[in-house]
mmJSON file of the N, C-alpha and C atoms, coordinates in Angstrom:
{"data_MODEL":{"atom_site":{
"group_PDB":["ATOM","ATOM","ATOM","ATOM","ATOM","ATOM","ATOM","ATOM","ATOM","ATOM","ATOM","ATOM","ATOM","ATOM","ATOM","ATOM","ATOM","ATOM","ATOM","ATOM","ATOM","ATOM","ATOM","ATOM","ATOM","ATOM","ATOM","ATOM","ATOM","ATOM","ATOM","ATOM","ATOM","ATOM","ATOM","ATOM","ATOM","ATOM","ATOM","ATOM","ATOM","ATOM","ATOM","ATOM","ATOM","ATOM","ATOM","ATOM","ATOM","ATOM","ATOM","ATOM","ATOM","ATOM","ATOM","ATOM","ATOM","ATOM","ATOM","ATOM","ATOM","ATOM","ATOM","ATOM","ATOM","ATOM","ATOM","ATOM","ATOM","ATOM","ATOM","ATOM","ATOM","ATOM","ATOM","ATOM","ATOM","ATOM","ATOM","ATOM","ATOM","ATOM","ATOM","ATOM","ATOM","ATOM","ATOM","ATOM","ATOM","ATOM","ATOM","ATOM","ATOM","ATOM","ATOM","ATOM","ATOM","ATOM","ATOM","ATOM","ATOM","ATOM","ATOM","ATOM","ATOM","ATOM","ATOM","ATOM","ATOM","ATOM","ATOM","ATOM","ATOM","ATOM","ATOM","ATOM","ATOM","ATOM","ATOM","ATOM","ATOM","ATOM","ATOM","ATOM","ATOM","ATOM","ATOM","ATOM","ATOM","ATOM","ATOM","ATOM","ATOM","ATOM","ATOM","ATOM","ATOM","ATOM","ATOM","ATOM","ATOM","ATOM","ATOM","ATOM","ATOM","ATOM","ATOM","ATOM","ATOM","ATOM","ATOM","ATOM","ATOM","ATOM","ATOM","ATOM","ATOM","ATOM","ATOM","ATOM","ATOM","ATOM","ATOM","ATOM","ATOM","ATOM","ATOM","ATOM","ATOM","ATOM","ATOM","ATOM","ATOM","ATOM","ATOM","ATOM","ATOM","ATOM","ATOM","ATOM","ATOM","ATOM","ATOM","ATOM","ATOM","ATOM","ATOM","ATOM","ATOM","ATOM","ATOM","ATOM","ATOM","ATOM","ATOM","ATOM","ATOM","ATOM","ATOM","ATOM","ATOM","ATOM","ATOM","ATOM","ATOM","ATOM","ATOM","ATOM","ATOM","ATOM","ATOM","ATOM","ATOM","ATOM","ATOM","ATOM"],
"id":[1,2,3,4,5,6,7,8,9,10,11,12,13,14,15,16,17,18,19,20,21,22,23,24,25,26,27,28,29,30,31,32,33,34,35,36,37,38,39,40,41,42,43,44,45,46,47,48,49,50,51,52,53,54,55,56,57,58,59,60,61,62,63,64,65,66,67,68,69,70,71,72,73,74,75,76,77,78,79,80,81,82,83,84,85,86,87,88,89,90,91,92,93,94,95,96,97,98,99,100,101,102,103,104,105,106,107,108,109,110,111,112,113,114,115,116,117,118,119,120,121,122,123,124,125,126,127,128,129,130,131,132,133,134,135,136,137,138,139,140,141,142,143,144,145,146,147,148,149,150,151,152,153,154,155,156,157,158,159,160,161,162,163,164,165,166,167,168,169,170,171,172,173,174,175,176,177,178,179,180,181,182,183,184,185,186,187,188,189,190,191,192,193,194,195,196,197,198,199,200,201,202,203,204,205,206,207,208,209,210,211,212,213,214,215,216],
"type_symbol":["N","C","C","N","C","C","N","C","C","N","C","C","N","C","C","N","C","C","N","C","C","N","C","C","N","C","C","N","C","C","N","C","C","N","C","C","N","C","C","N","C","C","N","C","C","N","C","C","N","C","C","N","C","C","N","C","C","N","C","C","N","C","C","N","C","C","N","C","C","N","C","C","N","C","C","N","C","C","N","C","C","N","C","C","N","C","C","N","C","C","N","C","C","N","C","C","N","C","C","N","C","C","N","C","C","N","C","C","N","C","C","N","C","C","N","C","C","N","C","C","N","C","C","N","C","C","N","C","C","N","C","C","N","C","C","N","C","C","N","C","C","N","C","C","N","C","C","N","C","C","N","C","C","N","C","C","N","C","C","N","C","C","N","C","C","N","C","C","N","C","C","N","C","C","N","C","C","N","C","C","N","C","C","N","C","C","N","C","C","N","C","C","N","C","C","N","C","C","N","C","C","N","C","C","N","C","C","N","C","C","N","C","C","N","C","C"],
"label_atom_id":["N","CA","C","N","CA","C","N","CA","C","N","CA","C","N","CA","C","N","CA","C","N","CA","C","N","CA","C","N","CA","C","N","CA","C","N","CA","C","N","CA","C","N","CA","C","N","CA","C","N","CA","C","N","CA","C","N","CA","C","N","CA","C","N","CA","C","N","CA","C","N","CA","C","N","CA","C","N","CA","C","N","CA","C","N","CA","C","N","CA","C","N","CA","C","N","CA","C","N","CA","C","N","CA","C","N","CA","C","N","CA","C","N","CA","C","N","CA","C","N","CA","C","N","CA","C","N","CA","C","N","CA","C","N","CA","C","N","CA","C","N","CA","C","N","CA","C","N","CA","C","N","CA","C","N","CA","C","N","CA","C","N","CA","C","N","CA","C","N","CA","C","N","CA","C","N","CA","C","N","CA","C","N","CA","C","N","CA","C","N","CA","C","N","CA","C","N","CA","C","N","CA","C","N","CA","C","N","CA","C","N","CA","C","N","CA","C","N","CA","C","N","CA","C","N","CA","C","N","CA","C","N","CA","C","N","CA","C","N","CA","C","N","CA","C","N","CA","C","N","CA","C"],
"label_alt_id":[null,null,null,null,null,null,null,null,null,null,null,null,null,null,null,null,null,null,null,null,null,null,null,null,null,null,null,null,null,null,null,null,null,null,null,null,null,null,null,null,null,null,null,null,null,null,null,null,null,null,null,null,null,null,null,null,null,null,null,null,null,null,null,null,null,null,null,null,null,null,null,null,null,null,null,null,null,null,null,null,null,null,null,null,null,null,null,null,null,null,null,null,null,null,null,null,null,null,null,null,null,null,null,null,null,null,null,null,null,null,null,null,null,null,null,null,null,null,null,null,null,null,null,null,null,null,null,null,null,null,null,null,null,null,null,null,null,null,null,null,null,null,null,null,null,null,null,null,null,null,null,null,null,null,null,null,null,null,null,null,null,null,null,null,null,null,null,null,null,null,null,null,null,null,null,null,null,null,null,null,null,null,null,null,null,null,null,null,null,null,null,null,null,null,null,null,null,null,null,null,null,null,null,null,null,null,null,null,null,null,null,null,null,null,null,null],
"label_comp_id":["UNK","UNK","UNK","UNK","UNK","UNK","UNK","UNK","UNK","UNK","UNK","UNK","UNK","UNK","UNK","UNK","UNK","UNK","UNK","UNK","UNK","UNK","UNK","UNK","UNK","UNK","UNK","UNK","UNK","UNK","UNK","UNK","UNK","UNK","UNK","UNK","UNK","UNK","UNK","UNK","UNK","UNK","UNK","UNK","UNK","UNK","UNK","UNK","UNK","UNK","UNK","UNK","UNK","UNK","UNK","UNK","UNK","UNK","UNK","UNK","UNK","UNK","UNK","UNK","UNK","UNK","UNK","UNK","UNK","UNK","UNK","UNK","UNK","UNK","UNK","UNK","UNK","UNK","UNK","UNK","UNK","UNK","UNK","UNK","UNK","UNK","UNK","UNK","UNK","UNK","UNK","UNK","UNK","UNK","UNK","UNK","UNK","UNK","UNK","UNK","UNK","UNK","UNK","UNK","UNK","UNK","UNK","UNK","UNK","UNK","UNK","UNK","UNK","UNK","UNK","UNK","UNK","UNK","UNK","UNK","UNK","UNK","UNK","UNK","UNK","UNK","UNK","UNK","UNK","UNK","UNK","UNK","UNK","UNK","UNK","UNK","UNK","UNK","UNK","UNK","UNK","UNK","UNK","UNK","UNK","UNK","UNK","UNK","UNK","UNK","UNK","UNK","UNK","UNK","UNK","UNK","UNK","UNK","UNK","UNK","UNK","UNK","UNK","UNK","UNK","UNK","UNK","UNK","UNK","UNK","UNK","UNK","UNK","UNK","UNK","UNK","UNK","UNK","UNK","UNK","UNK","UNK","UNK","UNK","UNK","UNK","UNK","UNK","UNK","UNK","UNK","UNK","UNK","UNK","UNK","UNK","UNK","UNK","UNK","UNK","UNK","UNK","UNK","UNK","UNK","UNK","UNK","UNK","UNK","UNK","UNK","UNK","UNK","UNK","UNK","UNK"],
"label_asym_id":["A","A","A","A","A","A","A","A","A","A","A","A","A","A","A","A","A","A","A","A","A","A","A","A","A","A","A","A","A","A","A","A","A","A","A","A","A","A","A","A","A","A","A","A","A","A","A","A","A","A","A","A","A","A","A","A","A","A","A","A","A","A","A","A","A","A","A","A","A","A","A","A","A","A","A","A","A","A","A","A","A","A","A","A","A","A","A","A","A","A","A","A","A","A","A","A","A","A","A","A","A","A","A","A","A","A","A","A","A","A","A","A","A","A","A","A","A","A","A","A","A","A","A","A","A","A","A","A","A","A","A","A","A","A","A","A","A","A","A","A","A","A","A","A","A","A","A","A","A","A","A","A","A","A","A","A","A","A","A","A","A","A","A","A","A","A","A","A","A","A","A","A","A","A","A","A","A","A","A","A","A","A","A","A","A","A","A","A","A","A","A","A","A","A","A","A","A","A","A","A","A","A","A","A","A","A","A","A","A","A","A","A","A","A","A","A"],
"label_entity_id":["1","1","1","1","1","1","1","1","1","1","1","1","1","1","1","1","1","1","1","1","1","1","1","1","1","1","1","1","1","1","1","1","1","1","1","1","1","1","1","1","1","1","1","1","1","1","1","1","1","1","1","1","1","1","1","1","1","1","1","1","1","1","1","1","1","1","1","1","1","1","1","1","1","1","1","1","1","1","1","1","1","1","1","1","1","1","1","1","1","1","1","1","1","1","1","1","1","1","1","1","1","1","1","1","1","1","1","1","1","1","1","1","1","1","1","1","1","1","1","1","1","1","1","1","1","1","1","1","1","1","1","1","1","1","1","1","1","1","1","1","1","1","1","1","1","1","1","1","1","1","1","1","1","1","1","1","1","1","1","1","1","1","1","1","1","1","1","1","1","1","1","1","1","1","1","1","1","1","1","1","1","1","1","1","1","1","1","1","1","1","1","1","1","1","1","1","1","1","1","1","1","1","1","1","1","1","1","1","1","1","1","1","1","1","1","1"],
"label_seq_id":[1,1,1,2,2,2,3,3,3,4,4,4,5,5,5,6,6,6,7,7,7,8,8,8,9,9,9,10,10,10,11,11,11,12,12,12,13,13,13,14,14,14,15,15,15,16,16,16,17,17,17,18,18,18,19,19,19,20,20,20,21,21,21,22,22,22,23,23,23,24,24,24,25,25,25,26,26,26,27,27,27,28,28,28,29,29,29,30,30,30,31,31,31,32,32,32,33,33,33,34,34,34,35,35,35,36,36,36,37,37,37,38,38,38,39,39,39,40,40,40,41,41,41,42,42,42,43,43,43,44,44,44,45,45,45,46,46,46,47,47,47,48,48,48,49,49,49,50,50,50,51,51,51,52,52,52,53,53,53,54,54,54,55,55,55,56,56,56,57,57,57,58,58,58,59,59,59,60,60,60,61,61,61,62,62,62,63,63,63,64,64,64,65,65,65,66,66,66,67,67,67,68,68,68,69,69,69,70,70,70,71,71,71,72,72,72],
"pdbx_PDB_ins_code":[null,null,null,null,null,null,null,null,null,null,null,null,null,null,null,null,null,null,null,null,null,null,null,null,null,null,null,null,null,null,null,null,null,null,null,null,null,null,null,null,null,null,null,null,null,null,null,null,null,null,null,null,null,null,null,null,null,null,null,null,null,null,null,null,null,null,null,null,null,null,null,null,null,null,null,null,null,null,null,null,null,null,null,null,null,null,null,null,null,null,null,null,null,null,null,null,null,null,null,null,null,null,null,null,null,null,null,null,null,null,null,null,null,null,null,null,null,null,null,null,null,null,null,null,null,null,null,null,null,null,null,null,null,null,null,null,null,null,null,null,null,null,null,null,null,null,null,null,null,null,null,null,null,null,null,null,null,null,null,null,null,null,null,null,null,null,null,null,null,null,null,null,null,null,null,null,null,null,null,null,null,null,null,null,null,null,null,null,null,null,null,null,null,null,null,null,null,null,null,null,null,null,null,null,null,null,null,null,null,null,null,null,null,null,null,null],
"Cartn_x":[37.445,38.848,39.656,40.474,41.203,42.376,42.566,43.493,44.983,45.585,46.679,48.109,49.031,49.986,51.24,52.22,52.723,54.101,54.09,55.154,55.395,56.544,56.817,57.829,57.213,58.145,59.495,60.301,61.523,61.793,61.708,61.66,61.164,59.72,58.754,58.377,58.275,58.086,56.473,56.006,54.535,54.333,53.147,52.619,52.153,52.599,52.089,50.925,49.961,48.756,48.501,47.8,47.473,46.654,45.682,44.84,44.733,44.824,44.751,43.57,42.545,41.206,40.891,41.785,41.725,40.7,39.66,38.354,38.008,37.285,37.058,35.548,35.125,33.368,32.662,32.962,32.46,33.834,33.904,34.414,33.862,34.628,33.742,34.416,33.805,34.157,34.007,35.302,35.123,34.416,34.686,34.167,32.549,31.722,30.414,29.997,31.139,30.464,29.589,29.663,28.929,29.443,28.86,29.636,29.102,30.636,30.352,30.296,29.823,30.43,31.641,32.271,33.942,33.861,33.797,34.056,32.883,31.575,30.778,30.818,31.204,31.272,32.66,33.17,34.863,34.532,33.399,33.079,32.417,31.152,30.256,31.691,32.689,33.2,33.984,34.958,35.09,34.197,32.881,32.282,31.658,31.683,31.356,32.353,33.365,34.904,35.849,35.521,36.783,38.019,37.633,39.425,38.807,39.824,39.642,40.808,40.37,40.85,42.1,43.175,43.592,42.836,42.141,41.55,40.588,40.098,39.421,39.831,41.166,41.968,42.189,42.404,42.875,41.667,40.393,39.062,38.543,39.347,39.087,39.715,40.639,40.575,39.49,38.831,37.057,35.934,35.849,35.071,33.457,33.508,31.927,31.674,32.656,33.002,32.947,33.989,33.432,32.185,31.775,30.234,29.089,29.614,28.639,29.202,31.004,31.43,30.327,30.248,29.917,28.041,27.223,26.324,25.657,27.261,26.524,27.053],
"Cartn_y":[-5.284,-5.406,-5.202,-6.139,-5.384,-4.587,-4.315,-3.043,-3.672,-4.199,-4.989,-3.479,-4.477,-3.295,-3.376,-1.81,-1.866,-1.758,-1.033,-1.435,-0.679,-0.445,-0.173,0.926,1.499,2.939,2.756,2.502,2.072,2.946,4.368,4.815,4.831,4.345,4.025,2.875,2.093,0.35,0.262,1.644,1.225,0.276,-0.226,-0.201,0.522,0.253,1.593,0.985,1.325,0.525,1.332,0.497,1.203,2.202,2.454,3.237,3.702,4.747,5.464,5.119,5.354,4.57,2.962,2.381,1.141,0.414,-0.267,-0.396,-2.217,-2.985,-3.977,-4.132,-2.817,-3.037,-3.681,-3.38,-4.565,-4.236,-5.253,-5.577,-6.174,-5.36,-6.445,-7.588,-8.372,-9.943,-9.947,-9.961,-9.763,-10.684,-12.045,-12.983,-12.836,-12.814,-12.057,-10.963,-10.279,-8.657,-7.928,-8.647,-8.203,-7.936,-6.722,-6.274,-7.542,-7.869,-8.855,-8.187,-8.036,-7.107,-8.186,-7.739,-9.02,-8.831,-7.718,-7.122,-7.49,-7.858,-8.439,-9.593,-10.125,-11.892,-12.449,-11.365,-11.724,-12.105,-10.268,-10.602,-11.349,-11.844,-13.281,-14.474,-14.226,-15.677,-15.414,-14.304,-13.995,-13.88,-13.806,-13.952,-14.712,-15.983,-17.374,-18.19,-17.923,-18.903,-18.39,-17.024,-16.374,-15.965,-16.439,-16.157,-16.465,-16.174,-16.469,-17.503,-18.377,-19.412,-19.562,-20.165,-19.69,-19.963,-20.859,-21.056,-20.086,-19.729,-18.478,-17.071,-17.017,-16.002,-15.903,-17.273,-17.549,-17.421,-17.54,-17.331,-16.114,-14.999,-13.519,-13.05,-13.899,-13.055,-13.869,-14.739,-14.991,-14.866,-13.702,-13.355,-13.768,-14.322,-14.926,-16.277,-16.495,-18.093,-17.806,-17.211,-17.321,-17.096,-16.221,-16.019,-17.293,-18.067,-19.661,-20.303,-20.489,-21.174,-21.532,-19.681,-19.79,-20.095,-19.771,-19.898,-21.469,-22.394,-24.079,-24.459],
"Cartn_z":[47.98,47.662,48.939,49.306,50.521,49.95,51.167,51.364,51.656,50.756,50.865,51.226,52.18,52.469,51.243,51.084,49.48,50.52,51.52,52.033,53.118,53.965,55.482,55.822,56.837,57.184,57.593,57.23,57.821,59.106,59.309,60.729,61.509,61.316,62.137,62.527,61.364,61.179,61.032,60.99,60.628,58.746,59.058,57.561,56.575,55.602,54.785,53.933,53.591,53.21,51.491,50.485,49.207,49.618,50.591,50.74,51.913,52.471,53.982,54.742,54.199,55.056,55.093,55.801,56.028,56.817,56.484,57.308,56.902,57.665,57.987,58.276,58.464,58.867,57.609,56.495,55.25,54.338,53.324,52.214,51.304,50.065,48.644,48.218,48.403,48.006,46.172,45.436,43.994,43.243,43.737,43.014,42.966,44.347,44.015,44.209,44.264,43.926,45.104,46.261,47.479,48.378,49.044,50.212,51.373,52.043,52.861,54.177,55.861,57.178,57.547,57.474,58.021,59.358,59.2,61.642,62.04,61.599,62.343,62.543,60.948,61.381,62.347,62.151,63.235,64.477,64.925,66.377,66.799,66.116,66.296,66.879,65.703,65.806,67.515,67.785,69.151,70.389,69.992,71.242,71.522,70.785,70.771,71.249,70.485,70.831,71.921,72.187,72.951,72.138,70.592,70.089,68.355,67.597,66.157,65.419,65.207,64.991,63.831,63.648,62.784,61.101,61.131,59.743,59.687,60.605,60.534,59.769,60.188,60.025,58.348,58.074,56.487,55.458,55.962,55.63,55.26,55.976,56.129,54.371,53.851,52.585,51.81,51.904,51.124,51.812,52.256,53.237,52.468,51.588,50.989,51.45,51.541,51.697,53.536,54.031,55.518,55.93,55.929,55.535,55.591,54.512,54.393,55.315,55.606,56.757,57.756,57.999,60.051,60.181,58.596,58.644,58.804,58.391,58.72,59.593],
"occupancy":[1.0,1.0,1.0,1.0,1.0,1.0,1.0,1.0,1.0,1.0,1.0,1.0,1.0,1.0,1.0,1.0,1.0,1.0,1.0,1.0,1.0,1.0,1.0,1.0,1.0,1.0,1.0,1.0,1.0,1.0,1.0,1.0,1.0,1.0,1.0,1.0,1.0,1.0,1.0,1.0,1.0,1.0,1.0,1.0,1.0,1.0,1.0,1.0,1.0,1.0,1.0,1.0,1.0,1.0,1.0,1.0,1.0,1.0,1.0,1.0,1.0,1.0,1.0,1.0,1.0,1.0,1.0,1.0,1.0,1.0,1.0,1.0,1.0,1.0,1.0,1.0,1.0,1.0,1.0,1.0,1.0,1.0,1.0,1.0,1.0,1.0,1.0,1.0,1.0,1.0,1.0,1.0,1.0,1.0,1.0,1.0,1.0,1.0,1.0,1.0,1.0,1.0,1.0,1.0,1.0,1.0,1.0,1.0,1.0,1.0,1.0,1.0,1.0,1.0,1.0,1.0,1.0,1.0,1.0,1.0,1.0,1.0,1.0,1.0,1.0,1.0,1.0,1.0,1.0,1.0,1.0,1.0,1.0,1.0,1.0,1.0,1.0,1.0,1.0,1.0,1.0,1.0,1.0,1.0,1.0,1.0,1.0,1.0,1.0,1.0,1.0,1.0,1.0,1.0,1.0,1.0,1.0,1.0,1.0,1.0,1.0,1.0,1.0,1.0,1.0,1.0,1.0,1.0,1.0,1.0,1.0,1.0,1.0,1.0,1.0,1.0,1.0,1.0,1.0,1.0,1.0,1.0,1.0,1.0,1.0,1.0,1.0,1.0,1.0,1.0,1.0,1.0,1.0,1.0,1.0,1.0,1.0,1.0,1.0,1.0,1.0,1.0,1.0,1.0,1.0,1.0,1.0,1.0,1.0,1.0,1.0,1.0,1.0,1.0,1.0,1.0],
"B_iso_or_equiv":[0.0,0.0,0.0,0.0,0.0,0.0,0.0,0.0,0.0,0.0,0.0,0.0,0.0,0.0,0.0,0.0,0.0,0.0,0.0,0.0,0.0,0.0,0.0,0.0,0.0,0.0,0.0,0.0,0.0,0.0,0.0,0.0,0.0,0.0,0.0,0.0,0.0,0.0,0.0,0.0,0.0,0.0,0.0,0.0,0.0,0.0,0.0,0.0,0.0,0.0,0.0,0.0,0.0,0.0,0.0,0.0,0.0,0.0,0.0,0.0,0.0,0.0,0.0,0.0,0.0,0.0,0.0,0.0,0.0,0.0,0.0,0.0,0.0,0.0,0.0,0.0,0.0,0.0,0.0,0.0,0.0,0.0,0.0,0.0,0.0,0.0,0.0,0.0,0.0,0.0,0.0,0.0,0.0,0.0,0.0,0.0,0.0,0.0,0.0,0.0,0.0,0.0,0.0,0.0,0.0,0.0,0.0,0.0,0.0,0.0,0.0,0.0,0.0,0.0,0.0,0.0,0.0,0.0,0.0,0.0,0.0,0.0,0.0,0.0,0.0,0.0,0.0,0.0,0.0,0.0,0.0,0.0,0.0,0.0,0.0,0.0,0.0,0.0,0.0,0.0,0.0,0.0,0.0,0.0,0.0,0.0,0.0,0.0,0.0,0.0,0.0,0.0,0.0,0.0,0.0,0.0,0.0,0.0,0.0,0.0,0.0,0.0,0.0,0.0,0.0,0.0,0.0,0.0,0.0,0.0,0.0,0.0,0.0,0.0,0.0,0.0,0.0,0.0,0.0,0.0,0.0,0.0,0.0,0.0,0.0,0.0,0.0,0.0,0.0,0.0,0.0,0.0,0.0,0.0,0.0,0.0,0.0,0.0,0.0,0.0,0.0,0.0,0.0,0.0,0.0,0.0,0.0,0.0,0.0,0.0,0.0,0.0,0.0,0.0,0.0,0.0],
"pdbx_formal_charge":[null,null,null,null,null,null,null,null,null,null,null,null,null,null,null,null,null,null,null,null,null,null,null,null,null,null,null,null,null,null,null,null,null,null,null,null,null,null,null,null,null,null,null,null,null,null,null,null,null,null,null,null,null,null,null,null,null,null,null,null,null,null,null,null,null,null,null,null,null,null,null,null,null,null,null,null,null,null,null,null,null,null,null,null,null,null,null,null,null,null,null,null,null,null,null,null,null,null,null,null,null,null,null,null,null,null,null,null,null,null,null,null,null,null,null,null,null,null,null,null,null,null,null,null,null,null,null,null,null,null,null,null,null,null,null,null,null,null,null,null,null,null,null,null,null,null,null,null,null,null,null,null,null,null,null,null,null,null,null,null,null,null,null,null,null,null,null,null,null,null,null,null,null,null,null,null,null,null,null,null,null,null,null,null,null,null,null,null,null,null,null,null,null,null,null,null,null,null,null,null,null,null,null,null,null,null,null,null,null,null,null,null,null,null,null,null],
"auth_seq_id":[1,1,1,2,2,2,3,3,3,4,4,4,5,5,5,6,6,6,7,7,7,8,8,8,9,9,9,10,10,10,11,11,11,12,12,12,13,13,13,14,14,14,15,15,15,16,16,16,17,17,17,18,18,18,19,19,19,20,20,20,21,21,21,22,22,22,23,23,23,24,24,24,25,25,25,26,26,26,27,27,27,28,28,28,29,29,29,30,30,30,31,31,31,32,32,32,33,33,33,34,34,34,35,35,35,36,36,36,37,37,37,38,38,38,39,39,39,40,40,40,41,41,41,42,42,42,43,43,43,44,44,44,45,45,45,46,46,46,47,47,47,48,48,48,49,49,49,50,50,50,51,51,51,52,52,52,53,53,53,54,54,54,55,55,55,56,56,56,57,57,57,58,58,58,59,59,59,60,60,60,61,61,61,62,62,62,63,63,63,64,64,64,65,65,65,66,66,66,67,67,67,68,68,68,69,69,69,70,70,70,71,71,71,72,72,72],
"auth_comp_id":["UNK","UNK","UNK","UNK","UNK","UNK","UNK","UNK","UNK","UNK","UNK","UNK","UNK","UNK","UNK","UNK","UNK","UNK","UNK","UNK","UNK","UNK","UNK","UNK","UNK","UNK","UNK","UNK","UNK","UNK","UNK","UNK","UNK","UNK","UNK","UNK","UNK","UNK","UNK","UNK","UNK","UNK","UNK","UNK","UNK","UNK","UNK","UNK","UNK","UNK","UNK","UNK","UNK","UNK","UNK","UNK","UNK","UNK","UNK","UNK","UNK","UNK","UNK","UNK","UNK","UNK","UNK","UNK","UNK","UNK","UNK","UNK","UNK","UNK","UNK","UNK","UNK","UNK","UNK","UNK","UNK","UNK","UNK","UNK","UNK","UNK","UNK","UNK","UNK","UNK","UNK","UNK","UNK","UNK","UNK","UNK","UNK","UNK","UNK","UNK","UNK","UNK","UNK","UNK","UNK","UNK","UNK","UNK","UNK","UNK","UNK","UNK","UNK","UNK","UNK","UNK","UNK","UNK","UNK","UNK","UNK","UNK","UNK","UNK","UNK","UNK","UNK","UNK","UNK","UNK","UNK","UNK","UNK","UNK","UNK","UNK","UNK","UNK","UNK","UNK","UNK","UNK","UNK","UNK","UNK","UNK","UNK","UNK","UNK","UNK","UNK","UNK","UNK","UNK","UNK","UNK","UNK","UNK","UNK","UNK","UNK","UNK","UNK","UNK","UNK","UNK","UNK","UNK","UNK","UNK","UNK","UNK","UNK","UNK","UNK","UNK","UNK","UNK","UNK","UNK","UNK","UNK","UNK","UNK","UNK","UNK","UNK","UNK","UNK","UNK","UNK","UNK","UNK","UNK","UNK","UNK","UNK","UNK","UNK","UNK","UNK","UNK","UNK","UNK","UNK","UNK","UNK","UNK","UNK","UNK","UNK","UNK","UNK","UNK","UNK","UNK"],
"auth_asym_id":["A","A","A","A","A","A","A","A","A","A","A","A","A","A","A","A","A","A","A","A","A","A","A","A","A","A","A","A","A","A","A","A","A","A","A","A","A","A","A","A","A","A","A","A","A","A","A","A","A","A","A","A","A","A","A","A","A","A","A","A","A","A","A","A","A","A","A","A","A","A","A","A","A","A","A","A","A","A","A","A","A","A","A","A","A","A","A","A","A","A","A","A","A","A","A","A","A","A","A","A","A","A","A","A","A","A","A","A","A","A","A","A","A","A","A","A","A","A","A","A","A","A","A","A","A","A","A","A","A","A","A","A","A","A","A","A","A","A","A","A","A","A","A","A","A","A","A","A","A","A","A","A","A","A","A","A","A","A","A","A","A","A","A","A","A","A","A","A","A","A","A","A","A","A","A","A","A","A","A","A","A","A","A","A","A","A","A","A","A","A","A","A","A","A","A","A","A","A","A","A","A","A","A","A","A","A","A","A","A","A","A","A","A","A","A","A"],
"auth_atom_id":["N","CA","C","N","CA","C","N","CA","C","N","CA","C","N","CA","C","N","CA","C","N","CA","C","N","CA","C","N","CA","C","N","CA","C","N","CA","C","N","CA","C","N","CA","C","N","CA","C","N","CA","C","N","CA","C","N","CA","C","N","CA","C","N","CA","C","N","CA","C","N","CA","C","N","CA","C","N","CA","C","N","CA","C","N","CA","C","N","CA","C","N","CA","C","N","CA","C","N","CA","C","N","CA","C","N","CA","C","N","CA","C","N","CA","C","N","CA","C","N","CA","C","N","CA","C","N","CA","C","N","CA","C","N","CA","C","N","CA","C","N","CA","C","N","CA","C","N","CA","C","N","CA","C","N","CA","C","N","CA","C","N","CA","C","N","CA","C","N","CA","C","N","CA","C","N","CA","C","N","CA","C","N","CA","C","N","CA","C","N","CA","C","N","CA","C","N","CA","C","N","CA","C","N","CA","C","N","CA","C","N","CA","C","N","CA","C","N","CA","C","N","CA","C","N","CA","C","N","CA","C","N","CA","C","N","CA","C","N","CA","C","N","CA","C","N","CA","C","N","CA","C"],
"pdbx_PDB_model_num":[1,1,1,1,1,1,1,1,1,1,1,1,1,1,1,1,1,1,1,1,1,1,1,1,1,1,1,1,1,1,1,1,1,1,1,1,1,1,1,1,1,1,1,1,1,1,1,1,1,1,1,1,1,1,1,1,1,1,1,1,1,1,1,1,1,1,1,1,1,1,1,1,1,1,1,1,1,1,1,1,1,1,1,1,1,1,1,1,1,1,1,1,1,1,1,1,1,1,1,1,1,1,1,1,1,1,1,1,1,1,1,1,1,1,1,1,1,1,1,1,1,1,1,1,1,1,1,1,1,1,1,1,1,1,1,1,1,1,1,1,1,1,1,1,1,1,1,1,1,1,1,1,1,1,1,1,1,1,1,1,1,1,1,1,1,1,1,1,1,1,1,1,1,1,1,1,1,1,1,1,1,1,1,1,1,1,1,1,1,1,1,1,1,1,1,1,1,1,1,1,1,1,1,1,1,1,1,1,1,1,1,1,1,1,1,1]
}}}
């Protein structure tokens, strides 16, 4: 599930997140129920390309689906 933000510090301008431990090293992808590693497949895609693409970027909320992306 990600960790979608609920809203913003107005004195600070930070984000305020549903959940304080905000992490990227895996996520559960709901539709199959599996923990996917997102920060691994990110960095594969950065240290191949130099950069993350923007469809890449848009990919990161079906991280099951990116997953099969980068595997074909």
């Amino acid at each position: 599930m990600l960790n979608l933000p609920s809203s913003v510090d107005l004195l600070s301008g930070d984000v305020i997140r549903r959940q304080k431990n905000f992490s990227i090293e895996s996520v559960m992808d709901t539709y199959y129920g599996e923990e996917v590693p997102l920060k691994s497949l990110l960095d594969d895609i950065f240290y191949t390309h130099g950069r993350v693409r923007p469809h890449e970027r848009v990919l990161c909320w079906f991280p099951k689906y990116l997953e099969y992306f980068l595997n074909t």
